[in-house]
C-alpha positions in Angstrom: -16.8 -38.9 2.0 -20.3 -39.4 3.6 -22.1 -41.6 1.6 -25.0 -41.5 4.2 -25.6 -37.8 4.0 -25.2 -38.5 -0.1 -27.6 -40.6 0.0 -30.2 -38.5 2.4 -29.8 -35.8 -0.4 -31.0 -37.8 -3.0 -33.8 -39.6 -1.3 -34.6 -35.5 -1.0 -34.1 -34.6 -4.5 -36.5 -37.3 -5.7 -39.0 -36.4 -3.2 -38.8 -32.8 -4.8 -39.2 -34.0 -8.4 -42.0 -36.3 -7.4 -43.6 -32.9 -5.4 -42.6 -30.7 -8.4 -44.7 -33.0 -10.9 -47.9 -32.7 -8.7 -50.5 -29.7 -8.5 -49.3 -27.1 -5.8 -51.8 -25.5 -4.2 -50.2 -22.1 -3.4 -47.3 -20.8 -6.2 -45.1 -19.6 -2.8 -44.8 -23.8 -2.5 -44.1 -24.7 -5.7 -41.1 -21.6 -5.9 -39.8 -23.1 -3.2 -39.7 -26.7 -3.9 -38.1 -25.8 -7.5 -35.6 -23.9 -5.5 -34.4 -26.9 -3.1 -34.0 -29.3 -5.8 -32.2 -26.8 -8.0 -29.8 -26.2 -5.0 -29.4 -30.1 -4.7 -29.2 -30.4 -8.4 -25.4 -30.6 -8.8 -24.8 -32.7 -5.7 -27.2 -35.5 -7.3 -25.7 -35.0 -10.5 -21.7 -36.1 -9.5 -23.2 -38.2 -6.7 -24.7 -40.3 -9.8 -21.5 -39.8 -11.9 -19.5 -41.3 -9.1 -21.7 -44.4 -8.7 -21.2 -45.0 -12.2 -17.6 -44.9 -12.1 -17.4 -47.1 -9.2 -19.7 -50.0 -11.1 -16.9 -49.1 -14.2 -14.0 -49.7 -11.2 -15.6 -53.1 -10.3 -16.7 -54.5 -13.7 -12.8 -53.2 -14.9 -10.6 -55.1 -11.7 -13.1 -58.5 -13.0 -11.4 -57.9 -16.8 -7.8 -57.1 -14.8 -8.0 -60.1 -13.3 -8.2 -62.2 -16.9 -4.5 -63.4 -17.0 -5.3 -65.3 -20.1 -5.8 -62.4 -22.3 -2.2 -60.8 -21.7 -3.6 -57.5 -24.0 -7.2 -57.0 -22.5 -5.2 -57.7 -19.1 -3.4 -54.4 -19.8 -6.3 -52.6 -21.5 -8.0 -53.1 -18.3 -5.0 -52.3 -16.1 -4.5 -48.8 -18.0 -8.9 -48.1 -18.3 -8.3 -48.8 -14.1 -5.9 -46.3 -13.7 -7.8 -43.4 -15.7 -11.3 -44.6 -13.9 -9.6 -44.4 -10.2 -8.3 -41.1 -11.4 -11.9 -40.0 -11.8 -13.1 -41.3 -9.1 -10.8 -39.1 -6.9 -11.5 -36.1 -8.2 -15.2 -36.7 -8.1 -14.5 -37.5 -4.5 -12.8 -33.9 -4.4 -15.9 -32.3 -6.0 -18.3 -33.5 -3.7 -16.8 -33.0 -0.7 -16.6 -29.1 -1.9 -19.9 -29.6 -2.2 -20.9 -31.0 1.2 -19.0 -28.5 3.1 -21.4 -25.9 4.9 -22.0 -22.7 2.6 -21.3 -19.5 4.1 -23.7 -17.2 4.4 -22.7 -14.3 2.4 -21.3 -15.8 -0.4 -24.6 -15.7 -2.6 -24.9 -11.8 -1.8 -23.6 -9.0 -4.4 -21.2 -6.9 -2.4 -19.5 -3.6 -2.5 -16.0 -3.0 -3.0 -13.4 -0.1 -1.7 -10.2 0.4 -2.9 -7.9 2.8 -1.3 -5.0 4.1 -2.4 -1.6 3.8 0.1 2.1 4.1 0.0 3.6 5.6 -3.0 1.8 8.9 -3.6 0.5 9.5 -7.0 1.3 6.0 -8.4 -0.6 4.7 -6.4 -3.5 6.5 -7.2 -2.6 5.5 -10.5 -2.9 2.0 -9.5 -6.6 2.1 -7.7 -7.3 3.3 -11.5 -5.4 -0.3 -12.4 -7.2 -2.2 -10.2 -10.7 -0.2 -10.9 -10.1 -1.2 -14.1 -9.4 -5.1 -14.0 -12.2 -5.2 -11.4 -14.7 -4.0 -13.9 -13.4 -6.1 -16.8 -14.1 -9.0 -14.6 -17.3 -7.8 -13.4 -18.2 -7.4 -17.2 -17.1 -10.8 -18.2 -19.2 -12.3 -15.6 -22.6 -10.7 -16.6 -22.6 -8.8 -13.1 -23.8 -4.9 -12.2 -21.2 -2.4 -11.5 -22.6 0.7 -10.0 -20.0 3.7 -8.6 -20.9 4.9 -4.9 -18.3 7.6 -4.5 -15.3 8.5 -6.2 -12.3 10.7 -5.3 -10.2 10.8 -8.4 -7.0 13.0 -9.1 -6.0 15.5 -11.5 -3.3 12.9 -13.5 -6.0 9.9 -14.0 -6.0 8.4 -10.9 -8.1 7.9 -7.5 -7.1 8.0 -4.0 -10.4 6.0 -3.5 -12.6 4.4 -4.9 -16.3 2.9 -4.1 -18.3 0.8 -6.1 -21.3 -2.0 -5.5 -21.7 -5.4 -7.5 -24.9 -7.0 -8.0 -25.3 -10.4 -9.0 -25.9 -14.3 -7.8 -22.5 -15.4 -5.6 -20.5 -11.9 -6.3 -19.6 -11.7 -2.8 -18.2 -15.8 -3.0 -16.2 -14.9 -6.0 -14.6 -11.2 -4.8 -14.0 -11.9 -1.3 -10.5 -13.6 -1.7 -9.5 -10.1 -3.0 -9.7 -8.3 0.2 -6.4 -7.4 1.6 -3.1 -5.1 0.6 -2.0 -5.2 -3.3 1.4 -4.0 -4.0 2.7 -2.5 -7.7 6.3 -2.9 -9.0 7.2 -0.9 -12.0 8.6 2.5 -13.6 6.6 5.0 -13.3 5.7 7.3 -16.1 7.2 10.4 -14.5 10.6 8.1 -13.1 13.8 10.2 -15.3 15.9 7.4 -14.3 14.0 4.4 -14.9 14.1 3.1 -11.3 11.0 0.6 -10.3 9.1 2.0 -7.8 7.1 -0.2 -5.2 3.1 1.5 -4.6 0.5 -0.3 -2.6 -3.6 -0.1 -2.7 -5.8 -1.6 -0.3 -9.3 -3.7 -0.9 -12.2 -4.2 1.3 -14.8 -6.4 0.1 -18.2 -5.9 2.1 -21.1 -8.2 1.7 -24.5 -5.8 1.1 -26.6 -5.7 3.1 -30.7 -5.6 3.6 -32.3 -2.9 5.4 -33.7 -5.1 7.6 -30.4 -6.7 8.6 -28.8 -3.7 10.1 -31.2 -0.4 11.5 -29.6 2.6 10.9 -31.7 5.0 13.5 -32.2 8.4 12.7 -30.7 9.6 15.9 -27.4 7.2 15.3 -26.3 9.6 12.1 -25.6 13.1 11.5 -25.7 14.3 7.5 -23.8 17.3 6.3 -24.4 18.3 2.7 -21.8 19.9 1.1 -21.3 21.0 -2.7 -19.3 18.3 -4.7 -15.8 19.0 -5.6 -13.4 17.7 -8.1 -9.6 17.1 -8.6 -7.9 19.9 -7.0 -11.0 21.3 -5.2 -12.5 23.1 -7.6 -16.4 23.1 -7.4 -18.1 20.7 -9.9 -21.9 21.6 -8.8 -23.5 24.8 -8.0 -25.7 23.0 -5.7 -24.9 21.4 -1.9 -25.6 18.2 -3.3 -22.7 16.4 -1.5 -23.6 14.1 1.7 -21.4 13.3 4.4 -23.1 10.8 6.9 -21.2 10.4 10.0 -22.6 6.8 12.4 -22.1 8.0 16.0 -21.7 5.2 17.7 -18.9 3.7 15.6 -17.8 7.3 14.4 -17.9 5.4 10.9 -17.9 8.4 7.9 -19.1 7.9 4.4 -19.5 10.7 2.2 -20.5 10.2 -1.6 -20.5 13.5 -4.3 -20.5 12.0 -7.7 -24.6 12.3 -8.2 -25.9 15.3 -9.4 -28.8 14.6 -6.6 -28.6 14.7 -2.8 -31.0 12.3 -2.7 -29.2 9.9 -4.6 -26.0 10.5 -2.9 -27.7 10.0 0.4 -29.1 7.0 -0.4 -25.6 5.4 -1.8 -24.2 6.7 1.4 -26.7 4.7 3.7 -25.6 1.2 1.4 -22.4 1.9 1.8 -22.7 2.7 5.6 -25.2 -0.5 6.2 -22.3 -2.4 4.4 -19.7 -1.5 6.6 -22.0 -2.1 9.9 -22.6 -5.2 8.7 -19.2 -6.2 8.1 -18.0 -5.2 11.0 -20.5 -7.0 13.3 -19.5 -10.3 11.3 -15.9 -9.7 11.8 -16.6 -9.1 15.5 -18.9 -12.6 15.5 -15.8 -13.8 14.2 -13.3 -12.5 16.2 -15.5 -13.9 19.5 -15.1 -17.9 18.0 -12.0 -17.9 16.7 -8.7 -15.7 17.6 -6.9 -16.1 14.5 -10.4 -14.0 13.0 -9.0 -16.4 10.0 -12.7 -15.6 7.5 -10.1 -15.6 4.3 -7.5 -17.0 3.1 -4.7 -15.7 5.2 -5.0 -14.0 8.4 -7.8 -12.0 6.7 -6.4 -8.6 7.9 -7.1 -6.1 4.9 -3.6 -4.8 5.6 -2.1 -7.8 4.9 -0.2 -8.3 1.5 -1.7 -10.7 -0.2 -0.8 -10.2 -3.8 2.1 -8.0 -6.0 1.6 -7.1 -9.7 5.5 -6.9 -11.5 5.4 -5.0 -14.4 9.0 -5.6 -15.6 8.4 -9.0 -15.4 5.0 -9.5 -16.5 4.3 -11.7 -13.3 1.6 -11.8 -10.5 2.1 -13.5 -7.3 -0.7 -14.3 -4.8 1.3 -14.6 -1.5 -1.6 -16.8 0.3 -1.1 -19.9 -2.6 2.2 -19.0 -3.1 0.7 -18.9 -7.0 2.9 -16.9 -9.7 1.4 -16.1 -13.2 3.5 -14.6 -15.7 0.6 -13.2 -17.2 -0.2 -9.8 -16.2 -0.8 -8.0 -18.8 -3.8 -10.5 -19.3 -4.7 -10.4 -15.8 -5.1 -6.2 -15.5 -7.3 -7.3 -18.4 -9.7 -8.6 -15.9 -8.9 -12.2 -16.9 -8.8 -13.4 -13.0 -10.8 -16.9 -13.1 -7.5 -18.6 -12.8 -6.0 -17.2 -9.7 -10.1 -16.9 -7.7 -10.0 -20.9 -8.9 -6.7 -21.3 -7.2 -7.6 -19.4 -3.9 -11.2 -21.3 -3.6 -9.6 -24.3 -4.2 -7.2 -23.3 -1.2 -9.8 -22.2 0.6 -12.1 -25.5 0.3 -9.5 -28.0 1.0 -8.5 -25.8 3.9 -12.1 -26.1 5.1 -12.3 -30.2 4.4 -8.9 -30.2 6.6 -11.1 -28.7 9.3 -14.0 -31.1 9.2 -12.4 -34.1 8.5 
């Protein structure tokens, strides 16, 4: 643990109160000062805990050390154990958070799920994970908004677009980018055999407009009137945009607004999204070959997680984590397996640096 940086960060944060509890001449300073020490805030507030349990540790081995008092010699023997326990995992916590903060992780982000092998179940099970998704988006306080939709006739979607806003969606969603399988009897199965359908997620950061120029001569837009499940017209109007990127030969095309307008303008977040994404995942690719961003490889067509009906069970193939809860879990109850993977994540991050 670096006690020296530790230290540097409080010196800071009581430079900030001191700064905070003066007259600012310009509001812009003040926002910014309350800002800093707000960010530093939690850091201060373990780095203090832990000092305290260290003066505990030291006034405890001086009581340990009493052989004459064979009970308080225990006592003190036993309150050392639980102190050194604490100690350790306030060690854990701040080292979490030392490590650097990645950039995107405060952003809200934007979500795609895809349906993939298994025809209409799996469309069935985009609906599934639609559905968890926006329980846990709800849970959290965070804004769901639908970009584009492209549902079926039997309840399901072969895709599925949809943005997130709030403070550190993108931190909390990203681990769930990557291949999802589904085991179970389908509705329609006579027999009762299980069936094995697969969805994909991408998680995108969003991004500003003044991170990533879209040029008017980089897109063509085609409108189109919106259609529903089966193809049969929803809208007497061309209302429907298709915006095709040239240079990337990227396509997003969003119906589900009655306005072209608003249609285009989804289209364009979605689009910006994507370039984004795939400019940090090339910035990637150039530093490191294993592109490892995520847990896992990171490839979106990797498996990382399979949802067994029969048995009630999810496993998330990165941790090697199995919950026999998912019934509870499709209720959007997922703070137990994103702890899991960021725990993962971090102490595969403190290997790095240490």
């Amino acid at each position: 643990m670096d006690l020296e940086r530790l230290k540097e960060i409080e010196e800071r944060f009581n430079e900030l109160t001191r700064l905070l509890s003066q007259p600012q001449e310009e509001a812009s300073s003040y926002k910014k000062y309350a800002q800093e020490r707000a960010a530093l805030s939690p850091i201060v507030d373990i780095f203090n805990e832990y000092k305290k349990i260290t003066v505990e540790i030291e006034e405890t081995k001086e009581l340990a050390a009493n052989k004459e008092d064979q009970e308080l010699n225990l006592l003190a023997l036993e309150e050392l154990e639980r102190l050194e326990l604490r100690k350790n995992e306030t060690e854990e916590r701040l080292n979490s958070l030392l490590l650097p903060q990645e950039p995107n992780d405060e952003r809200s982000a934007i979500m795609e799920i895809r349906a993939g092998t298994g025809g209409d179940e799996s469309t069935l099970f985009v609906a599934d994970l639609f559905r968890m998704y926006s329980r846990y988006i709800q849970s959290k306080g965070w804004k769901i908004e639908l970009m584009s939709t492209h549902s079926t006739g039997i309840g399901g979607f072969k895709e599925i677009i949809f943005g997130v806003s709030g403070r550190g969606v993108y931190g909390q969603l990203k681990y769930e980018a990557g291949g999802h399988r589904v085991q179970r009897v389908p509705a329609t199965e006579a027999s009762g055999r299980i069936h094995t359908s697969a969805a994909t997620v991408a998680v995108l950061p969003e991004a500003e407009e003044i991170e990533v120029e879209i040029r008017p001569e980089d897109i063509r837009i085609d409108v189109f009137r919106s259609s529903g499940p089966g193809g049969q017209s929803v809208n007497t109007t061309d209302s429907a945009v298709r915006i095709t990127h040239l240079p990337t030969g990227m396509v997003v095309t969003c119906q589900d607004e009655k306005s072209q307008h608003k249609n285009r303008a989804k289209a364009i977040r979605v689009l910006r999204a994507r370039l984004l994404d795939k400019a940090q995942w090339e910035g990637k690719a150039r530093e490191s070959q294993e592109r490892k961003r995520q847990i896992g490889s990171g490839d979106r067509s990797e498996k990382i997680r399979t949802y067994n009906f029969p048995q009630n069970r999810v496993t998330d193939h990165r941790i090697n984590l199995t919950l026999h809860k998912l019934d509870r879990i499709l209720e959007g109850e997922l703070d137990e397996l994103l702890s899991a993977l960021i725990k993962s994540d971090k102490r595969d991050q403190l290997k790095k640096v240490s």
